[in-house]
NUZAMAR-347100 format. One line per field, with one value per residue (C-alpha): residue number from 1; x, y, z. Coordinates in nm, 2 decimals. Layout:
// NUZAMAR-347100
num = (NUM, ...)
c1 = (X, ...)
c2 = (Y, ...)
c3 = (Z, ...)
// end
This chain:
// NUZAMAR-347100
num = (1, 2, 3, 4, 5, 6, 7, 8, 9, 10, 11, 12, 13, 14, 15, 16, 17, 18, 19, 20, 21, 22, 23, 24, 25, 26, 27, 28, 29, 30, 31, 32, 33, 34, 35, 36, 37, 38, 39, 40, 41, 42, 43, 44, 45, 46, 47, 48, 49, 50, 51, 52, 53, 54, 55, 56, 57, 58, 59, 60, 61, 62, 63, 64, 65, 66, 67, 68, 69, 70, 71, 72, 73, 74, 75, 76, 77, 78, 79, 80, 81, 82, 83, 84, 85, 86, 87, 88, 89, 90, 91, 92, 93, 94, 95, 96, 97, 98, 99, 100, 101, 102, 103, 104, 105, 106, 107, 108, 109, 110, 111, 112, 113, 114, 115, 116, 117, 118, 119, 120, 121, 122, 123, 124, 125, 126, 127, 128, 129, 130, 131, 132, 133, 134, 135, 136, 137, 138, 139, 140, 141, 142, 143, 144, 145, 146, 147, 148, 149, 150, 151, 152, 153, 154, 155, 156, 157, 158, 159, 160, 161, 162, 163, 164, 165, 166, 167, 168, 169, 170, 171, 172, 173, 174, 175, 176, 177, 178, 179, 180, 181, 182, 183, 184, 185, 186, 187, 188, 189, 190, 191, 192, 193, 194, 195, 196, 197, 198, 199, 200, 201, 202, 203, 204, 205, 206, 207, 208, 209, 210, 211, 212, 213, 214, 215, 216, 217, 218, 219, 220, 221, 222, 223, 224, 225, 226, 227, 228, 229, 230, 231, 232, 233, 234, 235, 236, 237, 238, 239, 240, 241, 242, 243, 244, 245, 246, 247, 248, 249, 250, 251, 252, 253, 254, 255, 256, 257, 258, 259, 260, 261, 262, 263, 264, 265, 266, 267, 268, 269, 270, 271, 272, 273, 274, 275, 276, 277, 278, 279, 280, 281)
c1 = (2.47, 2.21, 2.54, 2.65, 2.31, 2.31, 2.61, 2.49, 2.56, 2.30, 2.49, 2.54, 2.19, 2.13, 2.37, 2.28, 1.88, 1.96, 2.05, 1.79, 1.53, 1.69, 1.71, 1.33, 1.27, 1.51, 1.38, 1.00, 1.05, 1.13, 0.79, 0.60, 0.71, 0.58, 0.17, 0.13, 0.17, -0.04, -0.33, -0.30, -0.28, -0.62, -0.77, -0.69, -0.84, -1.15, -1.23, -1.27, -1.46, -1.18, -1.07, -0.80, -0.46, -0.27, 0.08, 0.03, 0.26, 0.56, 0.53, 0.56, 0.82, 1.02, 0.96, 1.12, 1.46, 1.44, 1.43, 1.73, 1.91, 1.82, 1.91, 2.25, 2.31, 2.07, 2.23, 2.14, 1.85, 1.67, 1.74, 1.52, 1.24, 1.20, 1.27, 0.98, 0.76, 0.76, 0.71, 0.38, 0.27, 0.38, 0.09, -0.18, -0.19, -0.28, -0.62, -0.69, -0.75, -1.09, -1.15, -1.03, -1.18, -0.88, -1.10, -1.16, -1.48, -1.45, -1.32, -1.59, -1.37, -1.25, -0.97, -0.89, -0.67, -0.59, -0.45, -0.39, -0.11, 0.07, -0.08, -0.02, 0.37, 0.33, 0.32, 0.66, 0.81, 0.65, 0.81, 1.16, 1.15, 1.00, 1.28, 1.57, 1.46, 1.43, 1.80, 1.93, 1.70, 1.82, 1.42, 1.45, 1.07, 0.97, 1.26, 1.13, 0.79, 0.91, 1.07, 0.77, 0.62, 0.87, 0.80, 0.40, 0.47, 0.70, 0.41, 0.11, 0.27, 0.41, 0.09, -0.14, 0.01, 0.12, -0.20, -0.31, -0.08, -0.34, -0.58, -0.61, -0.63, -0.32, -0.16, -0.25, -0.14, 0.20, 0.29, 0.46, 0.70, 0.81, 0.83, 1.07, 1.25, 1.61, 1.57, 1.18, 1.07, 1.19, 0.92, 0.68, 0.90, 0.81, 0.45, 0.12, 0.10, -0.18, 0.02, 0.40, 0.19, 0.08, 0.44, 0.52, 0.29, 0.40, 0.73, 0.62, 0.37, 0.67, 0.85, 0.58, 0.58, 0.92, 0.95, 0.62, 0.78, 1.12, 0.94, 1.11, 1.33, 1.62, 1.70, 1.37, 1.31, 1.65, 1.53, 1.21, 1.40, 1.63, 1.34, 1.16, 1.50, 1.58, 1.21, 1.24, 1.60, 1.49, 1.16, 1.42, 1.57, 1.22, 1.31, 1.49, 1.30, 0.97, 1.06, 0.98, 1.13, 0.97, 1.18, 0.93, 1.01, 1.38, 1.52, 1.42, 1.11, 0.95, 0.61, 0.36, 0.47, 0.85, 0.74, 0.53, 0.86, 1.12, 0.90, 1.09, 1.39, 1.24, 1.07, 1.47, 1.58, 1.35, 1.47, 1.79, 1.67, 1.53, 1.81, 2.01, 1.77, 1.71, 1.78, 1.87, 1.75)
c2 = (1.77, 1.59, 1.48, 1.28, 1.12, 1.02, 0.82, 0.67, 0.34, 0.10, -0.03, 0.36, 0.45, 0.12, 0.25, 0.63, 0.49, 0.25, 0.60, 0.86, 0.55, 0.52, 0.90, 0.88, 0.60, 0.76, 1.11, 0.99, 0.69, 0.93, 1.07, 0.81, 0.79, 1.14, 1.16, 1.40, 1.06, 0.85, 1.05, 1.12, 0.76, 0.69, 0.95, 0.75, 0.41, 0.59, 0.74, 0.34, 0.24, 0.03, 0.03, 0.27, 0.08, 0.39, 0.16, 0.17, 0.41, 0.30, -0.01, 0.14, 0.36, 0.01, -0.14, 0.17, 0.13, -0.25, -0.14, 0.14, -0.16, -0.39, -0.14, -0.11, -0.50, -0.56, -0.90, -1.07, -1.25, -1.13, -0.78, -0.86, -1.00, -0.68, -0.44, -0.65, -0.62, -0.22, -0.23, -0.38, -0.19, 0.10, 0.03, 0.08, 0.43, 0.48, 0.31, 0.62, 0.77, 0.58, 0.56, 0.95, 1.27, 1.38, 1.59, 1.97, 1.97, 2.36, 2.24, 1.94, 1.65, 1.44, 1.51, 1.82, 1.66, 1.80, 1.58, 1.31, 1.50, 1.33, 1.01, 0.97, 0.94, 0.65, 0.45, 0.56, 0.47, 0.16, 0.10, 0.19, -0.06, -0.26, -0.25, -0.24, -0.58, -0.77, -0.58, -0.79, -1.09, -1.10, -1.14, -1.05, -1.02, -0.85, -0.61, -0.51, -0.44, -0.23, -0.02, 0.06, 0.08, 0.39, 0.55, 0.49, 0.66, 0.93, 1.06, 1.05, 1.28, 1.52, 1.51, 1.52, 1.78, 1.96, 2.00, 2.10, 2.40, 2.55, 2.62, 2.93, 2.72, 2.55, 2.89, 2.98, 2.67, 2.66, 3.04, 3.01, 2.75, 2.94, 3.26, 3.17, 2.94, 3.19, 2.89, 2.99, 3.34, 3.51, 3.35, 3.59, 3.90, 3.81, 3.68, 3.69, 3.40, 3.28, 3.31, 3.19, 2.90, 2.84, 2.88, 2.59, 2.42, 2.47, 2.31, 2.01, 1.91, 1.99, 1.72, 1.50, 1.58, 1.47, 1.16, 1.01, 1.10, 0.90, 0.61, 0.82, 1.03, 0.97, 1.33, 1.44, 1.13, 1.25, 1.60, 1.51, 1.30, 1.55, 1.79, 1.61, 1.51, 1.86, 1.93, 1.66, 1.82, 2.15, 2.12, 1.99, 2.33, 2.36, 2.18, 2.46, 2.80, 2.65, 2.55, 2.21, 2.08, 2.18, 2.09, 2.14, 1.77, 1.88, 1.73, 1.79, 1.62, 1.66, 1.83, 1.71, 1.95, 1.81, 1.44, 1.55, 1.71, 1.42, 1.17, 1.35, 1.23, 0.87, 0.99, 1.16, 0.80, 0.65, 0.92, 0.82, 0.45, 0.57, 0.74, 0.43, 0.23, 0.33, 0.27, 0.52, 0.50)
c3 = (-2.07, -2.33, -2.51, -2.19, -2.13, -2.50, -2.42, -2.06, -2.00, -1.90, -1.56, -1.48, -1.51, -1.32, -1.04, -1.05, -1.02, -0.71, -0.51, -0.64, -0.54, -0.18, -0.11, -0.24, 0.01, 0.29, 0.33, 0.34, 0.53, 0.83, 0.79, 0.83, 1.20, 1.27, 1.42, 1.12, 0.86, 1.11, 1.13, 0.73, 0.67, 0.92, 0.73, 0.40, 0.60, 0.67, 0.35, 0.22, 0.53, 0.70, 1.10, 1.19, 1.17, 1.37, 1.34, 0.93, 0.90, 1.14, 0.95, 0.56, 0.71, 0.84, 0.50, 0.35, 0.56, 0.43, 0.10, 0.10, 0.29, -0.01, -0.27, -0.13, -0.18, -0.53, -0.59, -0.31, -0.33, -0.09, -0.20, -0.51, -0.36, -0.13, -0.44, -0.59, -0.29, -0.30, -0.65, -0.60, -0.29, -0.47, -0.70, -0.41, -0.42, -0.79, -0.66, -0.46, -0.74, -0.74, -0.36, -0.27, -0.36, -0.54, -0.81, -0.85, -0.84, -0.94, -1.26, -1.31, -1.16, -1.38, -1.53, -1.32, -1.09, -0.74, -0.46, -0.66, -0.87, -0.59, -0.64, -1.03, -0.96, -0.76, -1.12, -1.26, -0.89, -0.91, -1.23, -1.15, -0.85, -1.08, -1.34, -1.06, -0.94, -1.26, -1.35, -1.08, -1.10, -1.46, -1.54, -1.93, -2.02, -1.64, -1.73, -2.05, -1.92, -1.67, -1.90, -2.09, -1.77, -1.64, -1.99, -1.92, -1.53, -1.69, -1.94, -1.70, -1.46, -1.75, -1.97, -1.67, -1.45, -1.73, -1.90, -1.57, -1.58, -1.81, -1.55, -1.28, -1.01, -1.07, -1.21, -0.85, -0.66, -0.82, -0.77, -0.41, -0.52, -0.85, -0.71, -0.44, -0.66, -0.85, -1.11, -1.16, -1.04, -1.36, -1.57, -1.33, -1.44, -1.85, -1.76, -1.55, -1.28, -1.52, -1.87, -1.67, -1.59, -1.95, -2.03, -1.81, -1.94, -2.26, -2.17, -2.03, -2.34, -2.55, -2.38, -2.36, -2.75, -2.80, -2.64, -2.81, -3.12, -3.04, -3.24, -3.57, -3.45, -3.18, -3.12, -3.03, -2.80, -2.63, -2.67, -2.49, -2.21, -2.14, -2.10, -1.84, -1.66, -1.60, -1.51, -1.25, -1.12, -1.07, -0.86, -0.62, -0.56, -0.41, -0.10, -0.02, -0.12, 0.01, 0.24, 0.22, 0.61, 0.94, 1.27, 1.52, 1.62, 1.65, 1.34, 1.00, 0.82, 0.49, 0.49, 0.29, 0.02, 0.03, -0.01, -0.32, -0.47, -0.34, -0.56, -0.88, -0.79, -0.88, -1.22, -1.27, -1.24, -1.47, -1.77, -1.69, -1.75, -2.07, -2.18, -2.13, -2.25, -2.61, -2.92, -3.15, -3.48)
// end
C-alpha cells in the first residue's frame, strides 16, 4: 500500500482530499442542528463572557452544507472563496485552547491536554481547506504555505496526543475504544491498559519520527506518512465498535465522541497531500 501512495498523483490526492473533507463536513454538519450542539456551543459563548447566540450552531451547520456544495464544484469561483472562508473559521477553535479549560489539571495543565485533544485538529483541517482552495485558485505561494501548514496540523496532533498516550489517565480514557475495536483489542491481550497505551504511543512518536526526518531521507518521510495515514484510517472503525451514533432523534447523529474521530478523516487527507506532495530525495 506505501508503494501506491509513493506514486500518488498530485490531482488524485487533490480529488481523494475534496471527499474525505466533505464527509468531514457532511456527517458533523448534521449535528449542529441537534439542541445537544446548541447548548454545547452556548456553553463555549459563556465560558468567554459573550450573550448566548442559541442559532450558532444551525448557522455553522448551513455553512458546512455550503462548503460540501462548493467542494463538489472547486473551480468555480465562488467555490474558492467559501473553501477559503472555512479555512479561516476553522482557525477559531485553536483559540480555545486559551479561552477553555481544556487542561488536566491532575496532570499540572499545561501540556496535559484533555478536551482540547479535539481542538488541536482544527489546524491540520484548517490547512487542508486551506490548500484545496488555493489548488483551485491556482494561488502558488498561499498553496505552498498550506502545505507546510497540513504537515505543521499533522504533527501537533501525532506528537501531542501521542505523547499523551504515556499517561494513566489517557491509558484509561482510550481503553473503551481499543478494546471494542478487532483492529485494536489485541494490544490489551500482549499488554496492560497502561503499557498497550505506551505501545501506542510508541507508534505514533515513531511516526512523528519519520516524517521530521524526511528532510534526508525519502523512505522514512514515506515511512512516517504512511504511519499516521493508517493511524488516521483505523480510528474510523471506531464509529462502529463505540458506538459513535445515537438515534434517539430517529436518524443517526454523531455523538460528541464520533465528531472527535470523523476529524481524522481530514488529517488522512492531508497525508495524502503530503505523500503527493514531496519530493523524494
Amino acid at each position: 500500500m506505501l508503494t501506491s501512495f509513493k506514486s500518488l498523483s498530485v490531482a488524485s490526492s487533490v480529488t481523494i482530499s475534496r471527499y474525505l473533507l466533505g464527509s468531514f463536513l457532511l456527517l458533523t454538519a448534521i449535528t449542529r442542528f441537534t439542541a445537544a450542539d446548541s447548548l454545547y456551543f452556548t456553553k463555549q459563548l459563556f465560558e468567554i463572557n459573550l450573550p448566548t447566540m442559541p442559532w450558532l450552531a444551525a448557522v455553522l451547520g448551513i455553512l458546512q452544507l455550503v462548503v460540501v456544495v462548493a467542494l463538489m464544484m472547486p473551480t468555480q469561483r465562488w467555490s474558492q472563496i467559501m473553501l477559503y472562508v472555512y479555512a479561516a473559521l476553522a482557525t477559531v477553535p485553536l483559540f480555545m485552547l486559551v479561552t477553555h479549560p481544556v487542561w488536566i489539571d491532575a496532570l499540572g495543565g499545561f501540556p496535559a491536554i484533555g478536551a482540547g485533544q479535539g481542538l488541536i485538529k482544527y489546524l491540520g483541517i484548517s490547512a487542508v481547506s486551506l490548500y484545496l482552495a488555493s489548488y483551485y485558485a491556482n494561488h502558488t505561494i498561499v498553496n505552498k504555505v498550506a502545505v507546510k501548514l497540513v504537515l505543521a496540523g499533522i504533527l501537533l496532533v501525532m506528537v501531542w496526543i501521542g505523547a499523551m498516550k504515556f499517561t494513566q489517565i489517557e491509558a484509561d480514557g482510550i481503553e473503551g475504544l481499543m478494546s471494542t475495536s478487532p483492529l485494536f483489542s489485541w494490544i490489551y491481550s500482549l499488554f496492560s491498559v497502561l503499557h498497550g497505551s505506551y505501545f501506542i504511543g510508541v507508534v505514533e512518536l515513531l511516526a512523528v519520527t519519520g516524517m521530521l526526518l524526511g528532510r534526508w531521507s525519502d523512505k522514512t518521510y514515506v515511512f512516517g506518512l504512511g504511519m499516521a495515514a493508517l493511524t488516521f484510517a483505523a480510528t474510523q472503525t471506531f464509529i462502529i465498535t463505540l458506538p459513535a451514533v445515537e438515534t434517539s432523534l430517529g436518524f443517526p447523529v454523531l455523538t460528541g465522541s464520533g465528531q472527535f474521530i470523523v476529524k481524522d478523516l481530514v488529517l488522512l487527507a492531508g497525508c495524502l497531500i503530503l505523500f503527493a506532495q514531496r519530493k523524494p530525495n
